[in-house]
C-alpha positions as a Markdown table, in Angstrom:
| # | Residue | x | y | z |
|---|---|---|---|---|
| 1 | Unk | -206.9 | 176.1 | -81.6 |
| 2 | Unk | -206.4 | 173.3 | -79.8 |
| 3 | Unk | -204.0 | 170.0 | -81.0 |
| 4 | Unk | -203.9 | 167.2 | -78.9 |
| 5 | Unk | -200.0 | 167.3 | -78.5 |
| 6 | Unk | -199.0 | 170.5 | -78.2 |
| 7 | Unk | -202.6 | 171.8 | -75.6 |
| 8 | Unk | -204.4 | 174.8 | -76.0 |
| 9 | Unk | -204.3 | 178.2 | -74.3 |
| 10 | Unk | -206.8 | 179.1 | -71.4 |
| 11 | Unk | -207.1 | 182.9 | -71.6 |
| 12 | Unk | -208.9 | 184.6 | -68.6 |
| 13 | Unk | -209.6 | 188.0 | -67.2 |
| 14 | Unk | -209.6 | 189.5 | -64.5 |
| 15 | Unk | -210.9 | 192.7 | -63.2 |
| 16 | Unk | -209.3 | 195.4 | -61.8 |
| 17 | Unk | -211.7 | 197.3 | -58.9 |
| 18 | Unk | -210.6 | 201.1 | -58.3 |
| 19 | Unk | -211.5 | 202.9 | -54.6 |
| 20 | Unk | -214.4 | 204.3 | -56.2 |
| 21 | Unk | -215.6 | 200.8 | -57.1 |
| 22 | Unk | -215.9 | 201.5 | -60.8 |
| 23 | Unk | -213.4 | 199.0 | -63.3 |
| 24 | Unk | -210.1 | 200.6 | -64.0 |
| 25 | Unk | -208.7 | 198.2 | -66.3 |
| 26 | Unk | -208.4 | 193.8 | -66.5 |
| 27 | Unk | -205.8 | 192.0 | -66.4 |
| 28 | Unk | -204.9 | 189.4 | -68.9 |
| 29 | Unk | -203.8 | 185.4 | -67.4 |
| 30 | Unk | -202.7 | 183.0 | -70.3 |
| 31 | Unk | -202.8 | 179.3 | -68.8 |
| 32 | Unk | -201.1 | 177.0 | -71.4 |
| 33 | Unk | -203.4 | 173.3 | -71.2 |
| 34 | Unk | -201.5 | 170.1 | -72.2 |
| 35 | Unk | -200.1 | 166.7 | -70.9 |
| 36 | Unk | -197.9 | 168.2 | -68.9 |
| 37 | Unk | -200.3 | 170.6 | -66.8 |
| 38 | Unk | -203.0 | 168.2 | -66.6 |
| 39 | Unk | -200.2 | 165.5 | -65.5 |
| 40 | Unk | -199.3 | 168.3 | -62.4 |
| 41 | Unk | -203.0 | 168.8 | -61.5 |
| 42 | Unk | -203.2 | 164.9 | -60.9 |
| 43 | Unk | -200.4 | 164.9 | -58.8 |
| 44 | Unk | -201.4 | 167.8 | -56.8 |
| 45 | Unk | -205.2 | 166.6 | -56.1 |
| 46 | Unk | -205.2 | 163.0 | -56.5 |
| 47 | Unk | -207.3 | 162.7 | -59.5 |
| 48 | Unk | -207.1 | 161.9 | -62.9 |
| 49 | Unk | -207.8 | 165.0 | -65.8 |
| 50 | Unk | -209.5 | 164.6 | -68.6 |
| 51 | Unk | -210.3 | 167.1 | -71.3 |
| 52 | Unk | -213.2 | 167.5 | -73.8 |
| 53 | Unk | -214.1 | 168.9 | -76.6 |
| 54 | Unk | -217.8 | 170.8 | -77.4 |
| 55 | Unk | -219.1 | 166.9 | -78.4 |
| 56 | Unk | -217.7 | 165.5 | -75.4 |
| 57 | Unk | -214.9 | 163.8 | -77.6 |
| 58 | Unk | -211.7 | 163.3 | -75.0 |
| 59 | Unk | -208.6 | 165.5 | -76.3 |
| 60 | Unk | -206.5 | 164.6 | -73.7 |
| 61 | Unk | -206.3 | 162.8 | -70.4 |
| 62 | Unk | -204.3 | 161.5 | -67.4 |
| 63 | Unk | -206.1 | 157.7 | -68.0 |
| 64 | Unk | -205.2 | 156.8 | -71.5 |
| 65 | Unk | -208.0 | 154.4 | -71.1 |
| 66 | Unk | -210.5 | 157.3 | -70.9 |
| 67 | Unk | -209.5 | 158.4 | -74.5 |
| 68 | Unk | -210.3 | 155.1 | -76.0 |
| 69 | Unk | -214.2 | 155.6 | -74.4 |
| 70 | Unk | -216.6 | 157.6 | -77.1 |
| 71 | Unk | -218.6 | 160.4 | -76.8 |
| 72 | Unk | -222.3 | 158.9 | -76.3 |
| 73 | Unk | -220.3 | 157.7 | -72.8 |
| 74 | Unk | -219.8 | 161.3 | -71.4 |
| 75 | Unk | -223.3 | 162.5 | -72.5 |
| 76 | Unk | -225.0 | 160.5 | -69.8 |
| 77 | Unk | -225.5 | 161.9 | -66.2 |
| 78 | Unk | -227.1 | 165.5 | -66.9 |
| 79 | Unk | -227.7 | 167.7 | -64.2 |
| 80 | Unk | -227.5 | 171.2 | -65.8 |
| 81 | Unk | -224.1 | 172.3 | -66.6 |
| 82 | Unk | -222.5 | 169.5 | -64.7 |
| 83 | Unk | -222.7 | 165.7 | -65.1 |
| 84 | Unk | -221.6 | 163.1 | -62.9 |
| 85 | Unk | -221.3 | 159.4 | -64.6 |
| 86 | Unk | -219.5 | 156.1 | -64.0 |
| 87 | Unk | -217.7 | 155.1 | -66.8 |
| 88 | Unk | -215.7 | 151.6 | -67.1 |
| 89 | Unk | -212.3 | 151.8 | -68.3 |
| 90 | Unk | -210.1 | 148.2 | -69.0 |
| 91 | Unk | -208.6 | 148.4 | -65.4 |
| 92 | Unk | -211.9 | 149.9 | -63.0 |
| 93 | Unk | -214.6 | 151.5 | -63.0 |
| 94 | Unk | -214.1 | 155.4 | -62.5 |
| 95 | Unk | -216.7 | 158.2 | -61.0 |
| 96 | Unk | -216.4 | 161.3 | -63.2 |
| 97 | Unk | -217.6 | 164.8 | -62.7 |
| 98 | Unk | -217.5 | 166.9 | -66.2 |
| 99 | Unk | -217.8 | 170.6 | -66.0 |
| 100 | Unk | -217.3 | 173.1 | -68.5 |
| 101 | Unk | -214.6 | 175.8 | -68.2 |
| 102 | Unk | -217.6 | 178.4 | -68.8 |
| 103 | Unk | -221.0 | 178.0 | -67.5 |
| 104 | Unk | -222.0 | 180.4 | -71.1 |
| 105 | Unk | -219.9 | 178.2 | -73.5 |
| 106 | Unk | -219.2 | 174.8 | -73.3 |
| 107 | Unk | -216.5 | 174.8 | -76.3 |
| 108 | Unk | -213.9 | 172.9 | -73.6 |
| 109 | Unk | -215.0 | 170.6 | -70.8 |
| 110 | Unk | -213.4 | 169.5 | -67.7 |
| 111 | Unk | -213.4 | 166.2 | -66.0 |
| 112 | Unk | -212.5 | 165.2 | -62.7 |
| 113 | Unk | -212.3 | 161.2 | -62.2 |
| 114 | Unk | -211.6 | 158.9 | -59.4 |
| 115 | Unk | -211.7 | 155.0 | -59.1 |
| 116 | Unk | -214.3 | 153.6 | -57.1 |
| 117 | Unk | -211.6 | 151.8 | -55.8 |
| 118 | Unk | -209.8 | 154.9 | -54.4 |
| 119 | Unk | -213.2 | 156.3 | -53.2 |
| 120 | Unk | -213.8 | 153.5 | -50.8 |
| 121 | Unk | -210.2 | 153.4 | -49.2 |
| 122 | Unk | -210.8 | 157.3 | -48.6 |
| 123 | Unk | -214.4 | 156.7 | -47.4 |
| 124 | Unk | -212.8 | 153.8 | -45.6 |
| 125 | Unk | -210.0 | 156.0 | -44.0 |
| 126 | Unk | -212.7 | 158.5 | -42.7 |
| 127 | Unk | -214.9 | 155.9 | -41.4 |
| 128 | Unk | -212.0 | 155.0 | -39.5 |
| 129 | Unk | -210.9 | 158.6 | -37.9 |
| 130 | Unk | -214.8 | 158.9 | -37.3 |
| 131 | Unk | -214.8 | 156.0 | -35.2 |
| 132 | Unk | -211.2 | 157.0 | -33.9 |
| 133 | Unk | -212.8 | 160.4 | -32.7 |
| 134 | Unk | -215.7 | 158.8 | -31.5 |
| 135 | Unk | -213.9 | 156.3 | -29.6 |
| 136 | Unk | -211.4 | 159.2 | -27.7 |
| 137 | Unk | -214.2 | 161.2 | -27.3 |
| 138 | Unk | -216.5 | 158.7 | -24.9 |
| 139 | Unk | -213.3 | 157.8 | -22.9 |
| 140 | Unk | -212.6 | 161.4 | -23.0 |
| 141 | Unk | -216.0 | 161.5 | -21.4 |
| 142 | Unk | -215.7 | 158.7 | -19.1 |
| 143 | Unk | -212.4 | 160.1 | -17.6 |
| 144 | Unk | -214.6 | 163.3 | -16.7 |
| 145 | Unk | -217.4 | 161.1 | -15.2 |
| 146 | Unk | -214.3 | 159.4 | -12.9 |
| 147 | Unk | -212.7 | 162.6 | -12.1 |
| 148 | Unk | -216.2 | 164.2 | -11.2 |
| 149 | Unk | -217.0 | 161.2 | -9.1 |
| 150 | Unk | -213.9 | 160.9 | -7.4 |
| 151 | Unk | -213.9 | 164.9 | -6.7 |
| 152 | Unk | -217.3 | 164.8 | -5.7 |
| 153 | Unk | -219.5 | 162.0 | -5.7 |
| 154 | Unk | -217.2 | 159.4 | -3.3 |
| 155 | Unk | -216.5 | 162.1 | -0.5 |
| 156 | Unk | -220.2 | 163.6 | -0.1 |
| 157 | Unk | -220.9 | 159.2 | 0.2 |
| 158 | Unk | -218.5 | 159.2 | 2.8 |
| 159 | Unk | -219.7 | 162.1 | 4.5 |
| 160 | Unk | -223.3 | 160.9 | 3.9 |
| 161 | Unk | -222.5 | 157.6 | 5.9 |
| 162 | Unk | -220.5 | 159.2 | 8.5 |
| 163 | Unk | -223.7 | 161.4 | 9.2 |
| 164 | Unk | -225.6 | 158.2 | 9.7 |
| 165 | Unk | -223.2 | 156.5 | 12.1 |
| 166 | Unk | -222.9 | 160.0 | 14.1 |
| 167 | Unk | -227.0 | 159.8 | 14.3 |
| 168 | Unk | -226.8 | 156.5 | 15.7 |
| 169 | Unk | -224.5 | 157.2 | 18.5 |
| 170 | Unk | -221.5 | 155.0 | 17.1 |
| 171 | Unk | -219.4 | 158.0 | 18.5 |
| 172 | Unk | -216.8 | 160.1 | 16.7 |
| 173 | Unk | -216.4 | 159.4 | 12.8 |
| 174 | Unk | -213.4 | 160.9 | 10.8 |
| 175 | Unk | -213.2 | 161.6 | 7.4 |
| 176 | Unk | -210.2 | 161.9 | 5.2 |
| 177 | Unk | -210.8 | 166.0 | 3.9 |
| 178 | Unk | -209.7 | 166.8 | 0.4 |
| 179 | Unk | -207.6 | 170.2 | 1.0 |
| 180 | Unk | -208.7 | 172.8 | -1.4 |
| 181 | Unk | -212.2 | 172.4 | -2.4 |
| 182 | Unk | -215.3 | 173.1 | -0.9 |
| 183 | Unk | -215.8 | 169.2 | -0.2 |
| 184 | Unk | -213.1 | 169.4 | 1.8 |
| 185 | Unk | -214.3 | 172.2 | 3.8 |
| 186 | Unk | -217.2 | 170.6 | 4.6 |
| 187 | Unk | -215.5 | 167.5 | 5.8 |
| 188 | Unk | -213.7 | 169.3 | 7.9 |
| 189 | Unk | -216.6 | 171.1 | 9.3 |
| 190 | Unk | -218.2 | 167.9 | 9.9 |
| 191 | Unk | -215.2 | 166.6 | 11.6 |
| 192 | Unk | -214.7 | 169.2 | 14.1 |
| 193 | Unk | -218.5 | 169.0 | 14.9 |
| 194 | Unk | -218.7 | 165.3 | 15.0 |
| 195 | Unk | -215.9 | 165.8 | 17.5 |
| 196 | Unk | -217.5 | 168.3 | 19.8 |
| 197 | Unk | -220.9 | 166.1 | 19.6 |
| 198 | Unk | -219.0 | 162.8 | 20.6 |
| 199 | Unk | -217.2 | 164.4 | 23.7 |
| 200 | Unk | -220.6 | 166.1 | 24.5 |
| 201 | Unk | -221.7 | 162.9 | 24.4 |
| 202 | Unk | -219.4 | 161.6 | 26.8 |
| 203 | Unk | -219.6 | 164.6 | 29.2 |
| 204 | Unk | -223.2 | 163.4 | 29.0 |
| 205 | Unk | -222.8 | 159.9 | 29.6 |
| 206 | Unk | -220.6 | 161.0 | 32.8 |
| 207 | Unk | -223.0 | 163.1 | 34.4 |
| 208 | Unk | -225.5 | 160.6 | 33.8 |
| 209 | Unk | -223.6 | 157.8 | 35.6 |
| 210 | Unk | -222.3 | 160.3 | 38.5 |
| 211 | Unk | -226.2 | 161.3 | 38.8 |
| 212 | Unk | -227.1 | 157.1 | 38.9 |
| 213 | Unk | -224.0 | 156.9 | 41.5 |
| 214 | Unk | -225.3 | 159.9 | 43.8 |
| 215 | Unk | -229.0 | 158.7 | 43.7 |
| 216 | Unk | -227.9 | 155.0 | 45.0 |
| 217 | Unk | -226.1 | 156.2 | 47.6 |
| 218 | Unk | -229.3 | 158.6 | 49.1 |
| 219 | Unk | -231.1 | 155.7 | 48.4 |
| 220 | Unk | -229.0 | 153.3 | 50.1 |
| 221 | Unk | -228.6 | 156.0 | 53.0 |
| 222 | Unk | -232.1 | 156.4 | 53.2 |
| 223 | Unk | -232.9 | 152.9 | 53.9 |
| 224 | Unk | -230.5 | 152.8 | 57.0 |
């Protein structure tokens, strides 16, 4: 029986599964549907109730507006047992979604309603922390690419060039060595052998002058 003042009564079962996975037994849940319930769900999700009857007639609702709207207004928008319509009230236009309690009967129907409005703040607040998220992410990733470049990329450079002036003979080159990583051990590899090739070098350079110095003396001694 349901009166638009006082509600209705929402009676559902539930059932009760033994170890042996027969029924044992349900158990009865009385849900009492008026102003006041429907005036908690809207608080609680955002979004304005609205009750109908079995010819889509409003009984109740959070929008008075939507009670003032007739029937032939919440018929359109089919899509078996659920319908989806906009429907203009005197303040906005509202999306609605109308379901009935029971997929078998459709004695009561539920609607869920939301101003256009409303929906494009939210789908404006999620473009925003989309773009938010986006945004952290690529400097996220650009932090990485300077981290990785300063870790790795700028000392194997260095080391790369101080190859090049060992190969052409600009004597000993030092690198700074990151301690720790196996960058750095390489450096330091490279700077202890760019070491011992620089004083071979000069060992070399040594001999070849004292070699130069002995040979003009026999030659100078020869030609007395």
């Amino acid at each position: 029986d349901i009166n638009l003042k006082s509600g209705f009564d929402l009676i559902s079962y539930s059932k009760i599964i033994g170890r042996k996975k027969g029924i044992d037994g349900y158990i009865q849940e009385i849900i009492r549907i008026d102003q006041k319930f429907i005036d908690n769900l809207k608080a609680r999700f955002n979004l304005d109730v609205l009750i109908l009857d079995k010819d889509s007639k409003p009984i109740m609702s959070t929008q008075p507006d939507f009670l003032l709207i007739g029937p032939s207004s919440y018929l359109k928008g089919q899509t078996e047992n659920v319908k989806f319509i906009t429907i203009e009230s005197k303040s906005e236009p509202y999306s609605l979604l109308i379901k009935p309690f029971e997929k078998t009967q459709e004695n009561i129907k539920l609607g869920l309603a939301s101003s256009k409005m409303e929906i494009e703040t939210t789908t404006k607040k999620i473009n925003r922390t989309v773009f938010s998220v986006v945004g952290f992410v690529i400097l996220l990733i650009l932090f990485a690419l300077w981290i990785v470049s300063k870790i790795l990329i700028k000392p194997l450079t260095q080391l790369m060039g101080a190859v090049k002036s060992l190969e052409s003979g600009e004597g000993h080159t030092y690198i700074q060595a990151e301690s720790g990583t196996e960058i750095g051990e390489l450096t330091k590899s490279f700077n202890e052998m760019s070491k011992k090739v620089t004083k071979a070098q000069t060992e070399l350079t040594k001999k070849v002058k004292e070699l130069e110095k002995t040979n003009q003396e026999l030659q100078e001694a020869q030609a007395q």
